[in-house]
C-alpha positions in Angstrom: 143.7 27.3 154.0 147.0 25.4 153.9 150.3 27.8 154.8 151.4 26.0 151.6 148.8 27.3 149.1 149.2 30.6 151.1 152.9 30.9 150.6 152.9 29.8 146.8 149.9 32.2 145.9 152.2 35.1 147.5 154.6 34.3 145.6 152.7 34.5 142.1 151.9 37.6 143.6 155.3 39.0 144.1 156.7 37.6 140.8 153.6 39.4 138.5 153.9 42.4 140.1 157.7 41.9 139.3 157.4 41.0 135.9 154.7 44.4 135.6 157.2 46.8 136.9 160.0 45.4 134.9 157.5 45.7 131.8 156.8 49.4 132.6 160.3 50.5 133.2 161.0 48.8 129.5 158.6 51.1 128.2 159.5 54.7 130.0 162.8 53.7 128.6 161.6 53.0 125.2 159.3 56.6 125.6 162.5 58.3 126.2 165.1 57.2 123.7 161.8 58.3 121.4 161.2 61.7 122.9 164.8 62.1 123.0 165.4 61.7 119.2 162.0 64.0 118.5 163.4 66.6 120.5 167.2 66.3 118.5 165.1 66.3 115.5 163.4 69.8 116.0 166.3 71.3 117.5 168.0 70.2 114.3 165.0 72.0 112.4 165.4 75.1 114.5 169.1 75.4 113.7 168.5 75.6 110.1 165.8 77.7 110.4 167.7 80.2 112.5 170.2 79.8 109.5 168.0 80.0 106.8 166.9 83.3 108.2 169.7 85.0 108.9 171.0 84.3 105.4 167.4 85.7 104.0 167.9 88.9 106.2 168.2 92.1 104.1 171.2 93.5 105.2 172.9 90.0 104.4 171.4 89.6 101.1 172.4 93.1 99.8 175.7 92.8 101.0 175.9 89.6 99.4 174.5 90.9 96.0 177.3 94.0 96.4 180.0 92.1 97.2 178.9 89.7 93.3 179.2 93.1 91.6 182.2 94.2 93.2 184.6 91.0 91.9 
């Protein structure tokens, strides 16, 4: 073979492989930024759940109901 044809076909090589790796780093980013909102979405789930249950706790409730009949 030619050093010519040798030379040009490593360097289809080195610009796929290139162009492959660029491709997959777009995409880890892409899985990030999504698992990144998921994750500010359930923590934003748990946070009113933790609130919705301590408002439904019976000491709170009662105290709440006493406190209506007091005013």
């Amino acid at each position: 073979m030619d050093m010519n044809v040798v030379v040009t076909l490593l360097t289809i090589a080195v610009v796929l492989l290139s162009v492959v790796i660029v491709a997959l780093l777009a995409a880890i980013v892409m899985i990030l930024v999504k698992i990144n909102r998921i994750v500010s979405s359930i923590d934003e789930i748990t946070h009113n759940l933790a609130s919705a249950t301590d408002w439904l706790s019976p000491v709170k409730l009662i105290g709440q109901v006493m406190e209506l009949f007091r005013k």
